[in-house]
C-alpha positions in Angstrom: 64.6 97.3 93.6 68.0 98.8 93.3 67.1 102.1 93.9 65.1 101.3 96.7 67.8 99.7 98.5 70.3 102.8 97.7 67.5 105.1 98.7 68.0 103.3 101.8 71.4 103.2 102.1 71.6 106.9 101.9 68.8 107.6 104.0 70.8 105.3 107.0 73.8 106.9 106.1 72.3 110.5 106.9 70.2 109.3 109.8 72.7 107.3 111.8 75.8 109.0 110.6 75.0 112.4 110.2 76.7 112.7 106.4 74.6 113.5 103.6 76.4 112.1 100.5 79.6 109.3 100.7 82.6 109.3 100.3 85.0 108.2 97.0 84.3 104.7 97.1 81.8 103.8 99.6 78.7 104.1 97.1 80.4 101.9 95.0 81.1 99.1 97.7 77.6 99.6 99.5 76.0 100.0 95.9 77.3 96.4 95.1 76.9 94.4 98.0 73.0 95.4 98.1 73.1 94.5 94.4 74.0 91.0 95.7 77.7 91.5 94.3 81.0 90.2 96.0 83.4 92.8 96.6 87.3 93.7 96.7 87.8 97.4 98.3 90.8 98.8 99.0 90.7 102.0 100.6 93.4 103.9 102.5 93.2 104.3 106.3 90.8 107.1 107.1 88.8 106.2 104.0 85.4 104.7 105.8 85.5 101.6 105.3 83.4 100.5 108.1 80.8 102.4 106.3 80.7 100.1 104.3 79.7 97.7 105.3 77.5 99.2 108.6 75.1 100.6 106.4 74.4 97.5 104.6 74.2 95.8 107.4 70.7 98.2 108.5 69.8 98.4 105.0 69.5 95.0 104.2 67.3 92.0 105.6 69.7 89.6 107.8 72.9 89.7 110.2 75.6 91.2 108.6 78.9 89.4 109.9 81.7 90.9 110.0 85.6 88.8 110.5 88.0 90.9 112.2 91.4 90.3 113.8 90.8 93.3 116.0 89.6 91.3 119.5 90.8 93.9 121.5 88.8 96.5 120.2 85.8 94.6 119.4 84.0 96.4 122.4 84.9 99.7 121.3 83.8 99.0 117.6 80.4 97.8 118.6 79.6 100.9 121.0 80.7 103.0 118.4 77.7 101.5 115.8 75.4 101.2 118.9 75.8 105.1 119.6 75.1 105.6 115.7 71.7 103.6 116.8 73.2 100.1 115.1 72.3 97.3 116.5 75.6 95.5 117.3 77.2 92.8 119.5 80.6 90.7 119.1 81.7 87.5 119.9 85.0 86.6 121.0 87.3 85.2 124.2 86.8 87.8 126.2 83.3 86.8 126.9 82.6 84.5 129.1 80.8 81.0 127.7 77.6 82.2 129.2 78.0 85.4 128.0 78.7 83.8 124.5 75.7 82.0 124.4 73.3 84.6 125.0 74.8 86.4 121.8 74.7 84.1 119.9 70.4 83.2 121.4 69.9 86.9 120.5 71.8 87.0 117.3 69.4 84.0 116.0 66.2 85.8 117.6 67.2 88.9 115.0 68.5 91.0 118.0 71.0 92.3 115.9 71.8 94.0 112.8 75.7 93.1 112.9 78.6 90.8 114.9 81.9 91.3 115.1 83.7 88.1 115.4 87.5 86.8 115.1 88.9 84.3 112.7 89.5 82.0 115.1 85.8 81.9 116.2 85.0 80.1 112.7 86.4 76.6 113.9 84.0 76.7 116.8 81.4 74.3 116.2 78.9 76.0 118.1 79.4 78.6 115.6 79.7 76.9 112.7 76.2 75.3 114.3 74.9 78.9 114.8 75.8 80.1 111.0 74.0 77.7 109.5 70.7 78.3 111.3 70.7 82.6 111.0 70.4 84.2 107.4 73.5 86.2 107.3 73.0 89.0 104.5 76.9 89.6 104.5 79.7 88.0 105.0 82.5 91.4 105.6 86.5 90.3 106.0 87.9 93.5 107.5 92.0 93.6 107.2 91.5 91.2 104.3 95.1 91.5 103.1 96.0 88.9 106.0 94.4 86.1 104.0 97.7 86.3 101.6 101.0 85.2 102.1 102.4 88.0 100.0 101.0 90.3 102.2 102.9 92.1 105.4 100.8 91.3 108.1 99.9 86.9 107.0 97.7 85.5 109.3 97.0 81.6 109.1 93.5 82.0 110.5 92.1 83.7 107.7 93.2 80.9 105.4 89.8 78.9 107.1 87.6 82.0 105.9 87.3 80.6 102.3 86.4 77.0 103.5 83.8 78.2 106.0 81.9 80.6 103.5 81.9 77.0 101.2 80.3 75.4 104.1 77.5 77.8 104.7 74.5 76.3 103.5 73.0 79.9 101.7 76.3 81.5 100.4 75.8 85.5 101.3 77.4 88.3 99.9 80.9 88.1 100.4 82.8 92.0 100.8 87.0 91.9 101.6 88.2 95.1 102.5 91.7 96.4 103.1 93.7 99.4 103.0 97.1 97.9 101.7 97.1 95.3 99.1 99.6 95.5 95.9 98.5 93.7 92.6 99.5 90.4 93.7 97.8 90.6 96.8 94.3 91.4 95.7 94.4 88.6 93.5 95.3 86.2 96.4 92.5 87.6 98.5 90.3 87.0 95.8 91.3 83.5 95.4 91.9 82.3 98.7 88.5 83.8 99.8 86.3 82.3 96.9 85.5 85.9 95.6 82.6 85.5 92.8 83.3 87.8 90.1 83.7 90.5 92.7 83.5 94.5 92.0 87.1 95.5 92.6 86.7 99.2 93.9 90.3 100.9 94.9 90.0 105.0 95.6 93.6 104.9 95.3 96.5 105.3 97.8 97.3 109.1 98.2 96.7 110.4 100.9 97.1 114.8 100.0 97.0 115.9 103.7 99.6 114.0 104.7 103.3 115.2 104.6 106.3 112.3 104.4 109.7 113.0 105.5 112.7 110.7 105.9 116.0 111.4 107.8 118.9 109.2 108.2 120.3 109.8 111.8 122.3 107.4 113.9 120.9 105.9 117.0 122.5 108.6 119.6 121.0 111.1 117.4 117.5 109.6 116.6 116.6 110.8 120.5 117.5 114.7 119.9 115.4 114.6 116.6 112.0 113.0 117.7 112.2 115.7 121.2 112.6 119.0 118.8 109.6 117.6 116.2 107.7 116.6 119.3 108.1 119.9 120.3 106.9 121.7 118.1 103.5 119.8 118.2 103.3 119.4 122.3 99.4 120.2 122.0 98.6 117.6 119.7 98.3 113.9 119.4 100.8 112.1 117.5 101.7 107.8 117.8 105.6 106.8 117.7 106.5 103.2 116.6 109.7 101.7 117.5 110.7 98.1 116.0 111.7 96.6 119.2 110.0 96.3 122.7 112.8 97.7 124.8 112.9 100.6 122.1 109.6 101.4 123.3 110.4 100.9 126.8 113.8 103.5 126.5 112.0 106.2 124.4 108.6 106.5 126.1 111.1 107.0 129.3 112.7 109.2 127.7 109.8 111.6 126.4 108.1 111.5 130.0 111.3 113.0 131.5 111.0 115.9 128.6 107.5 116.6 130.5 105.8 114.8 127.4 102.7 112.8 128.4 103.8 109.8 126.5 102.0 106.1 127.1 103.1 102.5 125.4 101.9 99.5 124.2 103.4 96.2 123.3 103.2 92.7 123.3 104.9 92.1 126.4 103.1 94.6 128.4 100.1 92.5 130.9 96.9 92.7 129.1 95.2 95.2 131.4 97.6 97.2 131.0 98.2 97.4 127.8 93.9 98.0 127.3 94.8 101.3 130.4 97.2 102.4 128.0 95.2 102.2 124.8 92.3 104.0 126.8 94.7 107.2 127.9 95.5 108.2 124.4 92.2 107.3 122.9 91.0 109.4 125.3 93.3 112.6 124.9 94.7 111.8 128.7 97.9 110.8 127.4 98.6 112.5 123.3 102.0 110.3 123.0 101.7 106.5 122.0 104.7 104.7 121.6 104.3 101.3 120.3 105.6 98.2 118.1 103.3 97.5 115.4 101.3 95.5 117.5 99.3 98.9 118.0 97.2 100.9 116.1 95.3 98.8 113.4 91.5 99.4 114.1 92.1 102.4 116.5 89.8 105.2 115.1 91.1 108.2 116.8 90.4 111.2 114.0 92.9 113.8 115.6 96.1 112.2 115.6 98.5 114.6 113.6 101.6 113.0 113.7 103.3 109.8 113.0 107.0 109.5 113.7 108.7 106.0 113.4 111.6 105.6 115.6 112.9 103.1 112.7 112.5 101.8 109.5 109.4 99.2 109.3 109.9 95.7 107.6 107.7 96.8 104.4 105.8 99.5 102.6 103.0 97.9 103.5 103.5 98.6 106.9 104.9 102.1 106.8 101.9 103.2 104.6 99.4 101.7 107.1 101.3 103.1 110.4 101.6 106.5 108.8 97.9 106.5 107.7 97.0 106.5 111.1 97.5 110.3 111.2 95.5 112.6 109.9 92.1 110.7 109.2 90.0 113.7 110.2 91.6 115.4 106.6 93.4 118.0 108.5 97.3 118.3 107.2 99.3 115.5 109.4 103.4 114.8 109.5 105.0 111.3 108.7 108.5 111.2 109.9 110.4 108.4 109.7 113.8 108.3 111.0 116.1 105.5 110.4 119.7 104.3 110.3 122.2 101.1 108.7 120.9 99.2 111.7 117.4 99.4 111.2 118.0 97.7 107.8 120.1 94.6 109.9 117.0 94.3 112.7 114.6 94.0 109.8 116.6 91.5 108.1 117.4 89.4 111.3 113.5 89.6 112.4 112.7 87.6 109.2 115.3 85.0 109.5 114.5 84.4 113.0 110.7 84.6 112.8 109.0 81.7 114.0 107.5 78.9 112.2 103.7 79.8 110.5 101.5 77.5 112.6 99.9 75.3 110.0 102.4 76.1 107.0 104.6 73.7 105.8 108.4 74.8 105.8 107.9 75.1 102.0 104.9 77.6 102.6 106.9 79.3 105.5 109.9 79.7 102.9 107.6 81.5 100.6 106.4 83.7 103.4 109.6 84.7 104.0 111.0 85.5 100.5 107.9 88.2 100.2 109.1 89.7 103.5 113.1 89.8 102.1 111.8 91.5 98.8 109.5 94.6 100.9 112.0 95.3 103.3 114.4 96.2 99.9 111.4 98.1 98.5 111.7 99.7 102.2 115.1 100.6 102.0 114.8 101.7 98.7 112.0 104.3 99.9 114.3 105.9 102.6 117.6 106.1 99.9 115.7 107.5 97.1 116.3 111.7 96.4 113.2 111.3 94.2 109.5 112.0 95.6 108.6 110.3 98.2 104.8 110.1 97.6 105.2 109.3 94.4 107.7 106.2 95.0 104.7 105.2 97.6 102.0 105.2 95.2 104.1 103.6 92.2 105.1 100.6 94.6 100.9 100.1 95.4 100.4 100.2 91.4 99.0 104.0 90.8 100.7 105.6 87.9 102.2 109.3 88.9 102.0 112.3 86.4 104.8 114.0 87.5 107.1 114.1 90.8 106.1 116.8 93.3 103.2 117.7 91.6 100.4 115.2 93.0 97.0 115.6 94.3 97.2 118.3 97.0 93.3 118.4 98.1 92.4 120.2 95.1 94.6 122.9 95.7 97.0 122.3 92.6 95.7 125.2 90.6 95.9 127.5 92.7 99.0 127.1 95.1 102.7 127.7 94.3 104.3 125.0 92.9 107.0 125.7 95.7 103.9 125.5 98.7 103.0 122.4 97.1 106.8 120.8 96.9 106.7 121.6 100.9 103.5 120.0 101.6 104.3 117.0 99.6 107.4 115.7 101.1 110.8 116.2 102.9 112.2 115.1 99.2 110.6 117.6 97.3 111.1 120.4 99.6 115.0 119.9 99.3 115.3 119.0 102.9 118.7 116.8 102.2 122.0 117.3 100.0 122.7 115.1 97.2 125.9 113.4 97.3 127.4 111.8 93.6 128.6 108.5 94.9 129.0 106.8 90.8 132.6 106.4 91.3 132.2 104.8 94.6 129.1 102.5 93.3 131.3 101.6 90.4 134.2 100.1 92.4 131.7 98.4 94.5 130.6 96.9 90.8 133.6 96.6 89.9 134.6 94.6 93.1 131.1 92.4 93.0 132.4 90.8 90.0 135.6 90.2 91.5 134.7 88.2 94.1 131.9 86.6 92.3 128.6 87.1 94.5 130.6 84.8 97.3 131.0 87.1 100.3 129.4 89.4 102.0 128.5 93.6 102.4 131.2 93.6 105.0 134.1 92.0 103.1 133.0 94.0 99.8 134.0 97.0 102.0 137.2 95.6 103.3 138.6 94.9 100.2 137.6 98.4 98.6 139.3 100.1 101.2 142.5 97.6 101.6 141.6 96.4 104.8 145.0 94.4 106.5 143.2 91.4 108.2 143.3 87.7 108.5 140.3 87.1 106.7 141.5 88.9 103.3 144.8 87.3 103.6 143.1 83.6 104.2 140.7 84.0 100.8 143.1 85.1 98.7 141.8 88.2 98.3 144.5 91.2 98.9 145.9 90.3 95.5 143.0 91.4 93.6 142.9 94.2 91.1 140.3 96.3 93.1 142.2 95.6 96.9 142.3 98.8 97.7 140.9 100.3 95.0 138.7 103.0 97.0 139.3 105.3 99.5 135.8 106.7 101.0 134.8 105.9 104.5 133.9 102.7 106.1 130.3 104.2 106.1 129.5 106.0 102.8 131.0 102.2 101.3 128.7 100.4 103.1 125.4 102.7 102.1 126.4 102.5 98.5 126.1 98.6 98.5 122.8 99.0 100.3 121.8 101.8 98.0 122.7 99.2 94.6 120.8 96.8 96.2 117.4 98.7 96.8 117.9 100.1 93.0 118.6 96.4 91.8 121.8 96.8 91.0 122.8 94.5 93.2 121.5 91.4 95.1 121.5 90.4 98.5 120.7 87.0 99.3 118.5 85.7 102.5 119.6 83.7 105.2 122.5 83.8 108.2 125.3 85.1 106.0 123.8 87.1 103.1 125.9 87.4 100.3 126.5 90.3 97.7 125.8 89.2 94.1 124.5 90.8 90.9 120.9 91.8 90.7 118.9 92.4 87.6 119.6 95.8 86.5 123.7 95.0 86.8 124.3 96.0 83.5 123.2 99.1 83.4 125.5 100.1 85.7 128.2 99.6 83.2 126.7 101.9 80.8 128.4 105.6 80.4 125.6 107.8 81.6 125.2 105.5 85.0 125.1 108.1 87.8 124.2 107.4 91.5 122.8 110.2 94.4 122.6 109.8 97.8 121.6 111.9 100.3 122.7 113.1 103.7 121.4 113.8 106.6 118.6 116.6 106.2 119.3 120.2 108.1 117.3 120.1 111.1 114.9 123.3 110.6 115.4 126.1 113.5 113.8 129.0 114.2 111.6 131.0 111.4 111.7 128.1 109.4 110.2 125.6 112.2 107.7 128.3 113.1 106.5 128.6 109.6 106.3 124.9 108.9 104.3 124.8 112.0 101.6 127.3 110.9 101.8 125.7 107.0 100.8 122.5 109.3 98.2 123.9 111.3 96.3 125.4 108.3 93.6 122.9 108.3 90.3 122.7 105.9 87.8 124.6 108.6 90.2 127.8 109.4 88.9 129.6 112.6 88.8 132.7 114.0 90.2 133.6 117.4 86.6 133.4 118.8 86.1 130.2 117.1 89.3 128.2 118.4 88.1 129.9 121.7 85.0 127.5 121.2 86.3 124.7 119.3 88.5 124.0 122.6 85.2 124.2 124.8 83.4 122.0 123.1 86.7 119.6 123.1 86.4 119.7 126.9 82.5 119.7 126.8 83.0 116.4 124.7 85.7 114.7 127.3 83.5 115.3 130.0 80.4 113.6 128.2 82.6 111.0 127.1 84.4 110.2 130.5 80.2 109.9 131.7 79.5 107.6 129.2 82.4 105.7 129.6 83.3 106.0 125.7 86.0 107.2 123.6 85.8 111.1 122.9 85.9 110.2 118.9 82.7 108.3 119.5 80.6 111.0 120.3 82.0 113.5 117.4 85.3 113.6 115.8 87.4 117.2 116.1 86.5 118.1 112.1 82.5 118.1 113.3 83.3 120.1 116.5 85.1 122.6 113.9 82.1 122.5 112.2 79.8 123.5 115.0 82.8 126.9 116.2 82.3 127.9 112.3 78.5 127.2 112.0 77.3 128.0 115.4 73.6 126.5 114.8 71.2 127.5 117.4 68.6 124.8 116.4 68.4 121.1 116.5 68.2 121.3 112.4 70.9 123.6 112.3 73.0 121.5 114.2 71.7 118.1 112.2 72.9 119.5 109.0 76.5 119.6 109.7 78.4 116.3 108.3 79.0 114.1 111.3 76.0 114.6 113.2 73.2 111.6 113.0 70.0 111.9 114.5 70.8 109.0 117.0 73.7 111.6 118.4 71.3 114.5 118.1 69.0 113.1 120.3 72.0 112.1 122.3 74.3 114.7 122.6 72.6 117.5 120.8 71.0 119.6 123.5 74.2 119.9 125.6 76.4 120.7 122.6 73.9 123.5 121.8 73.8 125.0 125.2 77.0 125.1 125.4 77.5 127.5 121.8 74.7 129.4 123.2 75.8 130.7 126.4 79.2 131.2 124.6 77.2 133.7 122.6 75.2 135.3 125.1 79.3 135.4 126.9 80.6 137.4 123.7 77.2 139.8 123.6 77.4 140.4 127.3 81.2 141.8 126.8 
């Protein structure tokens, strides 16, 4: 019986996707839930995990539901399956109650093979009506990390989940996906969701093809930075996310007067709008997003190459999940993040001012925002550290790292330099910064910690290390103490240090309106004799030969094309805009860019030429395939005639 049912997982999975074998982690998870197992995957953006569950849902007997908090991209999401030859349908608000109805009439008539609903559509009663009449076959919770208050992106709508999978009357297979959950986390989605002794399947959090860099630049510089590594990628598709609305406002401005075709998207932007905007980069019309954080998650655009955040995110969480929106087509994609002292403020005033949890009790709220204080330190700690950047991200998500600089490169480790590999990895490795010893500072910032006995803040730490004359000092007491004046270094280097000790754990920071400066847990170390502290300054921006050869090392993708094949790799690109703007879809929809590479390398003449290259289902064959292969044939008969 279990074969049968895997026999015809992989037989969907070839038909209506076009891709003969799965990928790390997907057999597993589909293996499982047509097993009758529950299921905990965690699997990094660009992974497939929509796959999932999809091919279940045609494999298996029943309506596959699947709880998203996506309702804005519900529509896309279903004509994505539908043009894979899935039957699918949503349910949400934008529908009208009419509208909802039928649905729902068609769902229970075994129209469909999946739904799509929100959270929120579980305390409907009509629903809750509806799900206890249909035999669902699996229950899927996409973005499952929001279930947990540990988590970065908490939702209190997905705390009902558990409660309504109790009330079902036949329990089905229950599958939580994510692509971000520590530890902690996946043991709170387990719990909260009523997980039965689920397969836990993680593929791990690296990510080879992508390349992390971090640069400290104040605000006026931040601008000058983001135009030169914009411009070395003007042809390509990249998203920028800025922590603050107005931020988005001032830098998308700012990029359209550089004759960038930038867009935006956030919260305060009208609704239509913000869908017009969405549309123009999904659709290659406009290659620039910028956006809060309110953008992005469910967006399944394949060619975005770049990432850049304007400043530092609230968590690791979130910078991992932002950043993994580039490269998911497995070509080799940038992460920049730049940042400066007043990111780390905004981050810190954000949760202190966030408003009250609908639902939680102050106590609950509290312990919401204690796990958002202690990944914004992990946060800072990420863009202080001189070690490897990858490998700091993949120790904070749990994954033990062999050695710094030398991680999983694609399979390429054997053979590359270890110096091409350093590059590729990140900014850190490459020695894009200069090390600065800062131990004697950090150990008069120790020094004056104890003095002043974790009861004032970064800000009078600083002042009385460097002898400041004001009222304040004079008022506590304070300019009598051994260490007034005990340092010289600027205003600025004083103040990283005590941010620097805090993201080690050297120091403490407490919450609240006036955080104060007190020992943290690894305090004593810093007394011991080979204590030594880094930091690093701002990296050299790259000009010239060097930009121009980082650019090609970027460009070197997995399918490598001659001239006459980029010629028809960018045909097909417009043949695949034009068919998409017909059909009123997303260009990703039809093919992604790594199957159109496929096709200018291949060339297949014939509809089973054409069928065997990954990507290409027999749905889209039948859709799509006759114009694609016109189109490489009279590029053919062009090259012969000349």
């Amino acid at each position: 019986m279990e074969l049968a049912a895997m026999k015809r997982a992989q037989q969907v999975l070839a038909e209506r996707f076009g891709y003969d074998e799965f990928r790390p982690g997907q057999k597993a998870v589909v293996s499982a839930v047509l097993e009758g197992r529950d299921v905990l995957a965690v699997m990094p953006t660009g992974a497939g995990k929509s796959v999932c569950y999809q091919v279940p849902a045609v494999a298996a007997d029943g309506l596959a539901l699947v709880i998203s908090p996506l309702v804005s991209l519900m529509a896309d999401q279903v004509r994505a399956v539908q043009e894979a030859g899935i039957r699918g349908a949503y349910l949400n608000s934008t529908l009208t109650l009419g509208q909802q109805a039928e649905v729902l009439r068609r769902a229970e008539a075994g129209a469909y093979d999946l739904m799509y609903v929100a959270p929120e559509r579980l305390a409907d009663p009509r629903f809750a009506e509806f799900a206890e009449r249909v035999a669902l076959s699996l229950l899927a919770v996409d973005e499952a990390h929001c279930v947990s208050q540990w988590g970065q992106d908490f939702r209190p709508s997905y705390l009902a989940i558990g409660d309504f999978i109790t009330s079902l009357p036949t329990r089905p297979v229950v599958a939580a996906l994510t692509a971000t959950a520590t530890s902690p986390v996946r043991r709170d989605i387990a719990r909260l969701l009523g997980l039965r002794d689920p397969v836990e399947v993680v593929t791990g959090f690296d990510r080879p093809n992508l390349r992390f860099a971090v640069e400290r630049h104040e605000p006026k510089r931040k601008l000058a930075r983001l135009d030169a590594f914009i411009d070395e990628r003007r042809a390509e598709s990249g998203i920028v996310y800025c922590a603050k609305r107005a931020t988005v406002e001032e830098v998308c401005d700012h990029l359209r007067e550089q004759g960038i075709a930038a867009t935006r998207y956030h919260a305060g932007l009208p609704a239509a709008e913000r869908e017009r905007n969405q549309r123009a980069f999904v659709n290659d019309e406009a290659p620039v997003m910028v956006a809060t954080n309110a953008f992005g998650m469910g967006i399944d655009k394949s060619n975005v190459s770049y990432v850049a955040h304007f400043n530092m995110p609230g968590s690791m969480e979130a910078y991992y999940q932002e950043a993994g929106r580039a490269g998911r087509d497995g070509q080799p994609a940038d992460c920049l993040l730049l940042w400066c002292d007043g990111d780390i403020a905004t981050g810190r005033f954000f949760i202190e001012q966030e408003s009250a949890h609908e639902g939680l009790t102050p106590e609950e709220a509290e312990v919401v925002r204690a796990s958002r204080r202690r990944m914004l330190e992990s946060m800072v700690g990420y863009c202080y550290t001189t070690g490897c950047l990858r490998a700091y991200l993949l120790r904070y998500f749990g994954e033990d790292v062999a050695s710094e600089g030398r991680l999983s490169q694609g399979g390429a480790a054997e053979e590359a330099p270890a110096s091409s590999l350093a590059k590729r990895c990140c900014s850190n490795c490459a020695g894009e910064f200069e090390a600065v010893d800062v131990t004697a500072e950090a150990r008069a910032v120790m020094r004056c910690v104890q003095a002043l006995r974790g009861r004032f803040g970064k800000t009078t730490v600083v002042d009385v290390l460097r002898g400041a004359d004001t009222e304040s000092l004079r008022q506590w007491g304070l300019t009598g103490l051994p260490v007034y004046g005990a340092c010289e270094a600027r205003r600025p280097l004083l103040m990283e240090v005590v941010e620097l000790l805090a993201a080690d754990g050297y120091l403490a920071i407490t919450e609240g309106k006036f955080p104060l400066v007190g020992f943290g847990p690894r305090y004593r170390e810093a007394a011991e004799p080979d204590f030594s502290l880094t930091m690093k300054q701002t990296p050299k921006v790259r000009k010239g030969a060097a930009a121009k050869a980082l650019k090609v090392a970027k460009r070197a993708g997995a399918t490598e094309l001659s001239a006459e094949g980029q010629v028809l790799f960018e045909r097909l690109r417009a043949l695949r805009l034009r068919l998409a703007q017909e059909a009123a879809v997303p260009p990703y929809v039809i093919f992604h860019d790594a199957t159109l590479a496929a096709m200018a390398a291949a060339r297949p003449a014939t509809e089973s030429e054409l069928l065997a290259l990954p990507g290409v289902g027999e749905k889209k064959l039948a859709t799509y395939g006759k114009a694609f292969l016109e189109a490489m044939a009279s590029e053919v008969e062009a090259a012969m005639e000349e």
